[in-house]
N, C-alpha and C positions, 0 to 999 in steps of 0.2 A: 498560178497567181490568183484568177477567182478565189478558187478553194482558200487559200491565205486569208483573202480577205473577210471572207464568211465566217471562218475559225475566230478569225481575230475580232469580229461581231460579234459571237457569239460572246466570246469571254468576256467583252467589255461589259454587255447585257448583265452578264452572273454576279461583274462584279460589283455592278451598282444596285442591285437585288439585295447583295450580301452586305452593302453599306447600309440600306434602307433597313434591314432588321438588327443589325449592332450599330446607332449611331452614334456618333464621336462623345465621350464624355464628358458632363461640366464639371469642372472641381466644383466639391462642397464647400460650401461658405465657411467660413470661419465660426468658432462658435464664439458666442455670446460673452466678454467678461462678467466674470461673480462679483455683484455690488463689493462695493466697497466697505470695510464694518465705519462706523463714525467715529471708533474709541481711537485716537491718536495713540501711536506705535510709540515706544519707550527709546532714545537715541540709543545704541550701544555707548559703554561706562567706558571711557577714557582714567586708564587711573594719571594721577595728577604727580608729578614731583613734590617731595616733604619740601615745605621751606626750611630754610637754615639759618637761624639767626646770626646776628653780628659776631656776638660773642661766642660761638663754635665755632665760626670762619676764623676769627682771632686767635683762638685755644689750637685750632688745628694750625694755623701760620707757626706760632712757636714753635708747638709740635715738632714741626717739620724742617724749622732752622735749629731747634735743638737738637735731634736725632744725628747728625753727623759729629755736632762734638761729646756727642754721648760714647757712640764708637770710637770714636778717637782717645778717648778717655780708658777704654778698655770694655766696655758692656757690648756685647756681643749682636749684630743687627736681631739675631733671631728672639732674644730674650726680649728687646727692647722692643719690636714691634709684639711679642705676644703680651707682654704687660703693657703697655701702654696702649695699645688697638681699643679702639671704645672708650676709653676715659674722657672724660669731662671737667669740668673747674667744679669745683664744689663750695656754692657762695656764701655758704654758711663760717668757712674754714680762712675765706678771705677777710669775711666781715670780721671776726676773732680775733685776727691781725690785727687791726686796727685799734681795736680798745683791751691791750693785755691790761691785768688791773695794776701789773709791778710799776706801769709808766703810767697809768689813768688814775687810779684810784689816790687819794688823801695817802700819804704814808703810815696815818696813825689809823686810816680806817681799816691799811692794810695790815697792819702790826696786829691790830686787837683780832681779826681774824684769823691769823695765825697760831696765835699765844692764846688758845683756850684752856679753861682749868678740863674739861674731857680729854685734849691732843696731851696736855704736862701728862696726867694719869695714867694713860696707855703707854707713852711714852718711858713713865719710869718703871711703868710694871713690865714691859719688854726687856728694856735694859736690866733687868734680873733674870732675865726669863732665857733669853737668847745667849747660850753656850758656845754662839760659834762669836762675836763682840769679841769677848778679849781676843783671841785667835788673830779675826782680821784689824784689831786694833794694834795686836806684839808686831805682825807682819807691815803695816803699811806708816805704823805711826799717826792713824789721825783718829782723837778719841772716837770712844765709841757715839758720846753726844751728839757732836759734828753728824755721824751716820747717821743715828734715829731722826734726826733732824731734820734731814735731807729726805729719809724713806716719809716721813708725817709729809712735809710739805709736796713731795710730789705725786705720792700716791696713796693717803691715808694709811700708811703701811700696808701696801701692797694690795689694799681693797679696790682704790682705783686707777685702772692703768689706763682705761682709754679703751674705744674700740674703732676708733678712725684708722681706715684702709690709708698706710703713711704712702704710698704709692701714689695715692691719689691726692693726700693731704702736700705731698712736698711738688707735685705738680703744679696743683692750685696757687700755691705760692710761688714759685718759679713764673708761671703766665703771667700772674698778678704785676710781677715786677720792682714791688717797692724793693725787694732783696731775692732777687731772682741770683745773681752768684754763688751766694750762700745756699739759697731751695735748688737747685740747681746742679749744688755739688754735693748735697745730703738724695738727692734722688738716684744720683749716681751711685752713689755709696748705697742705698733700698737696692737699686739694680743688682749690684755685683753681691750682698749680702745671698739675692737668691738664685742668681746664677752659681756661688760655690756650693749649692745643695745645704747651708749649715741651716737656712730657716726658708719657709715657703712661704708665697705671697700671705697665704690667710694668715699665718703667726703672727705678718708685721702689723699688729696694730698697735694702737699708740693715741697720744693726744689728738688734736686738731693743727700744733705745730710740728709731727712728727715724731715727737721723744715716747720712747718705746720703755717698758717692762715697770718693773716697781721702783724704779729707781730713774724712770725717764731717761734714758740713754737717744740720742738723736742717731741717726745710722752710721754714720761715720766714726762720732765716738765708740759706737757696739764693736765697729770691726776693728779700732784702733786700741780700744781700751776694756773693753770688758773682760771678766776672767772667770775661766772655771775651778772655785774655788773648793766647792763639795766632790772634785774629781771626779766627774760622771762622767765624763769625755765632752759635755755639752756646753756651753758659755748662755747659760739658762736664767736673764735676767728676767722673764714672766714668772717662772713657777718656782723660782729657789732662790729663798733668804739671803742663802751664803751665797751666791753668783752674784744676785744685787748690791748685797753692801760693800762687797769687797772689789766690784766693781767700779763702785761708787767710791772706795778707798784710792781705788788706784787712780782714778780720773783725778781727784783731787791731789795727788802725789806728783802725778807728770801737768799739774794747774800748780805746781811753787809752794804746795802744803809744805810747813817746816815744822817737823815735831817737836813737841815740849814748849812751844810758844802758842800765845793765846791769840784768839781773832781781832778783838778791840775793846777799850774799855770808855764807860761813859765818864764825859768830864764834865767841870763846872767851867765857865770862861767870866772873865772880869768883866766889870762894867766898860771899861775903857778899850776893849779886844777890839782887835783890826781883824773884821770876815770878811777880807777881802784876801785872807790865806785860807780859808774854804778850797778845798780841794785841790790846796796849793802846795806847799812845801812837805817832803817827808823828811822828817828829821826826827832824834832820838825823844822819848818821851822829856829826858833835862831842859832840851832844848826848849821844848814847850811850856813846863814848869817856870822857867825864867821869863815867860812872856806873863806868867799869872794864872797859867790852867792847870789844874788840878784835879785828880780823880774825885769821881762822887762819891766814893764809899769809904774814901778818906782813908783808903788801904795804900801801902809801896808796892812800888812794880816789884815784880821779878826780876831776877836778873837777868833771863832768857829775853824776858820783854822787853827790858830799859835798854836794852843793846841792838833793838832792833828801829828802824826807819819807820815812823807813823804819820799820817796823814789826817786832817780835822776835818771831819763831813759833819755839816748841819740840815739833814732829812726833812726837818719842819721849819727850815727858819731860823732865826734869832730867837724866837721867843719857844722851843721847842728843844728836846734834848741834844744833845752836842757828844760827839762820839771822837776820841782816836782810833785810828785805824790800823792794824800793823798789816803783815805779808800777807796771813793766811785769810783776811778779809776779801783781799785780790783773789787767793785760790779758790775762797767758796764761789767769787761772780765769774770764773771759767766756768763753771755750771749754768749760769743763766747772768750774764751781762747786767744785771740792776744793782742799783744802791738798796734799795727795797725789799731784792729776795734776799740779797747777804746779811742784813740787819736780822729778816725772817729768822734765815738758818741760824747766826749766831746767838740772839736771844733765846731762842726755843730750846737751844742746847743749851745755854745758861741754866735755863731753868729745870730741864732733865736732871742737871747735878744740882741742884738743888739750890741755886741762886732765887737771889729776890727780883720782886722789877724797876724798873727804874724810878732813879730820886727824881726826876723831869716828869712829870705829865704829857703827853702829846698832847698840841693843842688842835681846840676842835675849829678842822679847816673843811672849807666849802670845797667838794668836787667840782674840775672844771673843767667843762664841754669838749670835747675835740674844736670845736669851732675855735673857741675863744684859747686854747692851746697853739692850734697852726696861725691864729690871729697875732697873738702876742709874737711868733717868731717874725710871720712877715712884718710886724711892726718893729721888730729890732732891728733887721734886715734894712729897711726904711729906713730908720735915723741913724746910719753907719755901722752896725756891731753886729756882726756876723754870726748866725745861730746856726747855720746849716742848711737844711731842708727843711721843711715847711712841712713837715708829717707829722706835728701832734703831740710828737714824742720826745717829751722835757728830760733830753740826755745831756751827757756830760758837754754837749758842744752849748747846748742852750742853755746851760745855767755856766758858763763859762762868759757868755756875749751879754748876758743877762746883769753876771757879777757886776762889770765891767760898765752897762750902763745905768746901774745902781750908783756907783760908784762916782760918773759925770753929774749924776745927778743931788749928788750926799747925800744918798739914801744909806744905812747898813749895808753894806755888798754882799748879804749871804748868799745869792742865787738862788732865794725862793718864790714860784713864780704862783704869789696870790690873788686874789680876784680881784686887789685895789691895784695890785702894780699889773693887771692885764688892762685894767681901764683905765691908769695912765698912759699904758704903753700905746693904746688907742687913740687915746686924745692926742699923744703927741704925734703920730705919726696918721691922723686925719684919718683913721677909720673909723667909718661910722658903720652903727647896728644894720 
């Protein structure tokens, strides 16, 4: 037991020896932080969401209510999301809308830009020039006149056709709204055009209302009416004479063309004439002669004509040339709806065959504002006589409501709406500037 305890002194001895020469370690302090530099640190770049204005949220809501009755219609989801993804309103094509010159412009400022002695010249050196004329004249029945007429006015014979992407130009209108049924169902018709492979989106170009090739064909009319007339296999109203005019034949043929009778001819009317039959009764040319009107040129009808139903339109007024109208007047405005482009067509084709101009003068009438246009309606609207809509646009309904309160008024009833009867039509119904 001694021994034990000796040992066990001993070791304790060694082992505080052996602490005294390794003693316990201090942890090393911490080192020091590296100043700080002064230059402030750059935040990291948040990227930010694009804003989106009103009117792309808007353009996209249609979009998006239109796309089911687009399928429905037959356009395929696939086509319709690859052509349409991306597009936008095009504000140029809306604003166009609104001021076409057929319904804005003076009717004589619009005639004399029509009827140039350059457009008569090209015009009758075509009409010798162009071998395929009689052709699709023997086939369709509508002179060849008529045609050049139609090619001068809508695309300076085929110089200009347009380069508005109509995909996008019949969308624009469709959003737009003021005739979204009509843009609507021409976009349908752009759609299924390039879903059957006959044209590809870039071909479709066109005006800024759609109307496509040398002959302005709208999409629907292309797929219903155009024709391959030069037999290529193509219905090629861009690049081929004969597919346009004969195109343009046929359009006019399934529009109530009746061959061998004329468009209209210009009359004289008595001093004592009731225009308050302005755009009123169609009846045989006798009928009219018994009221006291009588052609200007002091020539007989025809017999093809005196047996047909005519209609009196006065384009300037009472004091402005005075027209009967027969059938094929109606078939030229299946091409474009105006009083304006059909007088266009008919006269310029007049003068291709070598007619003269008129015994009437146009008289020289003030342009009038879109303002004081949608003003005059709502001031119709206001004193009881119903013009329609309030768009600007002096149609058959506004010079109807117009006659009508001419007529309340004993005024001449022509339904022309001048810049003295837009400022009565104000005064009377308290619009003020």
């Amino acid at each position: 037991m001694a021994l034990d305890r000796r040992v066990l002194l001993v070791l304790l001895l060694a082992g505080c020896a052996e602490t005294a020469k390794h003693p316990p370690m201090t942890p090393a302090p911490a080192p020091k932080p590296a100043p700080q530099s002064q230059t402030p640190q750059t935040p990291p770049v948040v990227a930010q969401p694009t804003p989106v204005d009103a009117e792309t949220l808007a353009f996209d809501g249609w979009l998006s209510d239109f796309r089911p009755r687009a399928i429905a219609a037959g356009v395929s989801p696939q086509v319709f999301d690859r052509e349409l993804s991306g597009v936008t309103p095009n504000p140029r094509v809306i604003s166009l809308d609104s001021r076409q010159p057929e319904f804005s412009k003076p009717v004589g400022a619009y005639i004399a830009g029509v009827i140039s002695d350059d457009r008569i010249a090209i015009g009758r050196a075509k009409r010798e020039q162009l071998a395929v004329l009689p052709q699709i004249e023997a086939r369709y029945g509508v002179p060849r006149d008529i045609l050049l007429a139609v090619w001068a006015m809508e695309s300076a014979f085929g110089k200009l056709q347009g380069d508005f992407d109509v995909v996008r130009s019949m969308a624009s209108l469709a959003y737009d709204g003021r005739r979204r049924a009509w843009a609507e169902g021409e976009l349908i018709a752009a759609l299924k055009i390039i879903e059957s492979g006959e044209d590809t989106r870039e071909q479709l170009k066109g005006s800024w209302a759609g109307a496509m090739g040398q002959t302005q064909f709208l999409p629907s009319s292309y797929r219903a009416t155009a024709v391959d007339f030069d037999g290529d296999g193509r219905r090629d109203i861009w690049g081929s004479d004969a597919d346009a005019l004969a195109s343009a034949a046929n359009l006019l043929v399934k529009g109530g063309w009746k061959p061998g009778v004329g468009w209209a001819r210009e009359v004289i009317l008595p001093a004592s004439f009731d225009y308050s039959l302005t755009e009123g009764p169609r009846e045989i040319p006798a009928w009219w002669e018994a009221k006291g009107v009588r052609r200007a040129d002091g020539l007989p009808w025809t017999a093809a004509d005196a047996a047909q139903p005519a209609g009196l339109i006065l384009p300037a007024g009472a004091t402005g040339p005075a027209f009967l109208v027969l059938p094929n007047h109606f078939a030229i405005r299946t091409y474009n709806n105006s009083t304006s482009y059909a007088l266009g067509i008919g006269l310029l084709a007049d003068r291709f065959a070598g007619g003269e101009p008129l015994v009437t003068p146009w008289p020289q009438e003030t342009a009038l504002s879109l303002s004081d246009r949608m003003a005059a309606q709502i001031a119709l609207a206001r004193v009881g006589f119903n013009p329609g809509p309030a768009d600007g646009v002096v149609g058959a309904g506004t010079r109807r409501a117009l006659r009508a309160w001419q007529q309340s008024q004993q005024l001449p009833a022509d339904g022309y709406l001048s810049s003295d009867i837009v400022a009565r039509l104000k005064a009377q119904a308290g619009i003020t500037p």
